[in-house]
VEXMARNU-371320 format. One line per 3 residues: for each residue x, y, z of N, C-alpha, C, O. Coordinates in pm, 1 decimal, m for minus. Atoms other than C-alpha are relative to their C-alpha. Layout:
X,Y,Z,X,Y,Z,X,Y,Z,X,Y,Z; ...
END
This chain:
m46.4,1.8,136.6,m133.6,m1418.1,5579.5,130.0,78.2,m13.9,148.2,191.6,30.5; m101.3,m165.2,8.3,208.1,m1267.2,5473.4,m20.3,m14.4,m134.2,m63.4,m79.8,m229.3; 3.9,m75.0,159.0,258.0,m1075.5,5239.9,68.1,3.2,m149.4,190.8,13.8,m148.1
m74.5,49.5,76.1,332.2,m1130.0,4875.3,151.8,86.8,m37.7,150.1,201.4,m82.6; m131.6,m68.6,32.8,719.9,m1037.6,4826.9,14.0,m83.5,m157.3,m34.1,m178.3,m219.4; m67.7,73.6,134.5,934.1,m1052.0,4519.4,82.7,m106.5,45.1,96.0,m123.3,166.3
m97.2,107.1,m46.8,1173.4,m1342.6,4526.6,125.9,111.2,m81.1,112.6,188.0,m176.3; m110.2,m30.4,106.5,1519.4,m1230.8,4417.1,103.4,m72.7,32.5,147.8,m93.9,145.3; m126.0,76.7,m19.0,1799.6,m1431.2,4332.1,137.0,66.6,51.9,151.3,186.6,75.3
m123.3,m31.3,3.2,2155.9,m1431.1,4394.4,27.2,127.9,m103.0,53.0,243.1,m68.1; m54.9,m89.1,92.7,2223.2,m1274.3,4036.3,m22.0,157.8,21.2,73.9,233.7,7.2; 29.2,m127.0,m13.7,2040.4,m939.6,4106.2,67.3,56.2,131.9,85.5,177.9,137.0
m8.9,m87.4,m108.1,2154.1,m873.0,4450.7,194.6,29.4,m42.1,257.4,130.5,m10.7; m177.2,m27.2,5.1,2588.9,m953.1,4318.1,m54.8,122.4,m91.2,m19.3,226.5,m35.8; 44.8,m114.5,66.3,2416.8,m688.4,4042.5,66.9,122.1,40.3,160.9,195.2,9.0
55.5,m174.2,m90.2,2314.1,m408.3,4275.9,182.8,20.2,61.5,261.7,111.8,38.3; m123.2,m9.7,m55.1,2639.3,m516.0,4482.9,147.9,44.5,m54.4,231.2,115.9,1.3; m96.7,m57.3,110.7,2889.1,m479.4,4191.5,m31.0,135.9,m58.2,60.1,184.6,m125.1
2.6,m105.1,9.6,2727.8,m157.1,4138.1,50.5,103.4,56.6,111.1,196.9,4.3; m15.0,m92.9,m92.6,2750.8,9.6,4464.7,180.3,0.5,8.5,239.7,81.0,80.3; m144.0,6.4,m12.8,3130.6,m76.4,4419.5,58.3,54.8,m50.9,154.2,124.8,m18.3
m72.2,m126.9,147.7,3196.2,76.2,4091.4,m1.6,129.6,36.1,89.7,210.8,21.6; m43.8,m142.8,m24.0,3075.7,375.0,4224.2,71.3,30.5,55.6,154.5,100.4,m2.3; m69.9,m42.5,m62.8,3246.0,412.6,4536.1,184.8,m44.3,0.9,278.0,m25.5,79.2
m144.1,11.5,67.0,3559.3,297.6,4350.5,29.1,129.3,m99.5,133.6,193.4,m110.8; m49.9,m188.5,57.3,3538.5,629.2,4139.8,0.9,100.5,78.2,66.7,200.5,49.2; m12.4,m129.9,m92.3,3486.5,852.1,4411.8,176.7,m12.3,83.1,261.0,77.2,89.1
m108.3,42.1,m12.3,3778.5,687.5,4549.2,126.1,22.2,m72.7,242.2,47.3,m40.6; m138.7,m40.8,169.4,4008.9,740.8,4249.2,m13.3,153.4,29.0,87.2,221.2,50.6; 33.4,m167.7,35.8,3867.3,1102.0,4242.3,107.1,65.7,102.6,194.5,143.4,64.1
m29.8,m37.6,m134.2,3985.4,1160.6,4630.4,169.5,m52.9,2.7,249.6,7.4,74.1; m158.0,26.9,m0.2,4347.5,985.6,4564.5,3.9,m157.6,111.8,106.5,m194.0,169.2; m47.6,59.7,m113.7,4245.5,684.9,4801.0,39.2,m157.8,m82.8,2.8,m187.8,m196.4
m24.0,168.1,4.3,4356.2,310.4,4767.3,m43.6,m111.9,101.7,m3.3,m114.4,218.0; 27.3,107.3,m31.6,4197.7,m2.9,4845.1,51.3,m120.9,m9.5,79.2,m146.8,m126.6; m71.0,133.3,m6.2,4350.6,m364.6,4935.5,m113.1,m33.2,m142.2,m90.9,m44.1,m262.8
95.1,109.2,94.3,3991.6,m517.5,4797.7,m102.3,117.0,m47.7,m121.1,235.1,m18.7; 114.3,m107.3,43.8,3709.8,m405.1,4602.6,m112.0,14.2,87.6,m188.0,109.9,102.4; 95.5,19.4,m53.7,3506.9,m585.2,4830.5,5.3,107.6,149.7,m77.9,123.9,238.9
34.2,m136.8,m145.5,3583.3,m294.6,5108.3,m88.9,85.5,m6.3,m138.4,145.9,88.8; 77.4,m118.4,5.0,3381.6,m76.6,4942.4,m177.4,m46.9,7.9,m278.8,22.1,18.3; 132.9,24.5,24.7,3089.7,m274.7,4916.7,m146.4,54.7,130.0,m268.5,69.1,123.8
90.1,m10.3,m126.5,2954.6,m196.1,5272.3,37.1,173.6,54.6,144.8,229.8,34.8; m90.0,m116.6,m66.8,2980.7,144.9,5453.4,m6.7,136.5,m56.4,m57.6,167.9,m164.0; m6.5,m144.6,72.2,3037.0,501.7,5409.0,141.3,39.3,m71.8,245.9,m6.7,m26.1
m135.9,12.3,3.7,3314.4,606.8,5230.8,53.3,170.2,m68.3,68.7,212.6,m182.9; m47.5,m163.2,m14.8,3432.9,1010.5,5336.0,67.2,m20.2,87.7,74.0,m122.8,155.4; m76.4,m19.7,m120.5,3653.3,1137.0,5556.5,m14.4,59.6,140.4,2.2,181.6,137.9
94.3,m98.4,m116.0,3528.6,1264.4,5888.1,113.8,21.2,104.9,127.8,m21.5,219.5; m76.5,m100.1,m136.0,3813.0,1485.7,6031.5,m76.9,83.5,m39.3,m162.3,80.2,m127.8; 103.5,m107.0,m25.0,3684.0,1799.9,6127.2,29.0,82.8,m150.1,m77.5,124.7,m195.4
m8.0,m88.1,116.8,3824.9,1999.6,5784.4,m84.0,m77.5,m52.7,m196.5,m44.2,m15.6; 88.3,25.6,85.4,3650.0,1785.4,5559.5,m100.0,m6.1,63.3,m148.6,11.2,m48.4; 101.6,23.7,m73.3,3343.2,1746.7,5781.0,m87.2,111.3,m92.2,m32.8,216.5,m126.0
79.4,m130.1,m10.6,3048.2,1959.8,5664.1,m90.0,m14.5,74.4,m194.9,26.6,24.8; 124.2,m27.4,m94.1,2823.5,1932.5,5932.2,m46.1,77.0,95.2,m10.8,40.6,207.3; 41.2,m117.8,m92.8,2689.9,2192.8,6117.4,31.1,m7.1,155.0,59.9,93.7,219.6
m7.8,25.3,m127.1,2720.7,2031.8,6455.1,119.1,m33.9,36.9,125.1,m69.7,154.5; m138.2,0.8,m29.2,3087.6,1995.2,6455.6,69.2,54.7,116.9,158.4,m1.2,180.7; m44.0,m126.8,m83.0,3135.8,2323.9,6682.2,m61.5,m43.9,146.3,m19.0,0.9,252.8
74.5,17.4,m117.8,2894.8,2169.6,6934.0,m147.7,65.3,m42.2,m223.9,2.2,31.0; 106.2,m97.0,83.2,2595.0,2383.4,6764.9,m80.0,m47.7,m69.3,m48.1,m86.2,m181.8; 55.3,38.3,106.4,2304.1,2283.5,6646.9,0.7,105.9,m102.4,50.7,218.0,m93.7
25.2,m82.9,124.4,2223.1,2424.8,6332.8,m92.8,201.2,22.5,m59.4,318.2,4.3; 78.1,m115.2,m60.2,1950.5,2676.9,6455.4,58.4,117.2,103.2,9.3,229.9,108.2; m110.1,m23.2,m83.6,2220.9,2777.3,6716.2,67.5,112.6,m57.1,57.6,233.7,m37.8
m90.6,m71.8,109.1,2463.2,2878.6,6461.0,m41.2,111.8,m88.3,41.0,198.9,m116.3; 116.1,m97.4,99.6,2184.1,3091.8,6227.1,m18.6,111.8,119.9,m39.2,227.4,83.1; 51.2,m99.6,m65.3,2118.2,3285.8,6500.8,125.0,18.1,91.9,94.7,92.0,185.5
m156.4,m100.9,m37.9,2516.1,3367.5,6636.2,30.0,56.3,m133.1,100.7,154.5,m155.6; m56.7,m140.4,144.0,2532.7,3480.9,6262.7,m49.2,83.5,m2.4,19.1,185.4,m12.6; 60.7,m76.5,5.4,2229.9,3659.2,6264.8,66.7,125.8,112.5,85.1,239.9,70.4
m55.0,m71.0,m85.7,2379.7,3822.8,6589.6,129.1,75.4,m78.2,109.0,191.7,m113.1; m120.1,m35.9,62.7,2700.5,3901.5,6432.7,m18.6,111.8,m131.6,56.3,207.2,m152.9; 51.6,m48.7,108.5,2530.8,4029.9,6125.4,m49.3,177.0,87.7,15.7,278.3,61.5
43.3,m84.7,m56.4,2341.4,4293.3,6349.2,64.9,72.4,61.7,28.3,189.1,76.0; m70.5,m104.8,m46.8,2630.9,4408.6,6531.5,121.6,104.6,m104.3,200.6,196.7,m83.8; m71.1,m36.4,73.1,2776.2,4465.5,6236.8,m25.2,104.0,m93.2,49.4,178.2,m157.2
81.2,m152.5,62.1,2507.6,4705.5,6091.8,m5.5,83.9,116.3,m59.5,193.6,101.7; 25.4,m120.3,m124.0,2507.8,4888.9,6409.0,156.6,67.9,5.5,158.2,189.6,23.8; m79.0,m94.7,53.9,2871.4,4985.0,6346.7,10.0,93.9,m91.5,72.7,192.5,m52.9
30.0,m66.6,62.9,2810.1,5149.6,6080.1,m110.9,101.7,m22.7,m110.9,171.5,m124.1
END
């Protein structure tokens, strides 16, 4: 037996699709960028991933847990000066 799905038309999915566009057409505006089409934005991520804008922890090579505990280190040698 499969299982009962919704059906959905065309109309709802250009919907959703004309949605996800609008937004990442304001973030876009926000950031200063320009697009040929609208339809670029429809798919995809849309940030910048050099390392300044990056926020991800693992950038350095480091996981996360890594990093918490060279601060913690750092932190400790830093009460022991004092």
């Amino acid at each position: 037996m499969k299982p009962n799905r919704k059906k959905r038309n065309q109309a709802y999915f250009r919907h959703h699709r004309k949605r996800v566009i609008q937004r990442k057409k304001r973030l876009s505006a926000h950031r200063g960028w320009v697009a040929k089409f609208d339809g670029a934005f429809s798919k995809g991520k849309i940030h910048c991933s050099c390392w300044m804008c990056s926020e991800k922890t693992n950038r350095l090579g480091h996981p996360k847990s890594e990093l918490s505990r060279i601060a913690n280190c750092q932190e400790q040698l830093l009460d022991y000066d004092f």
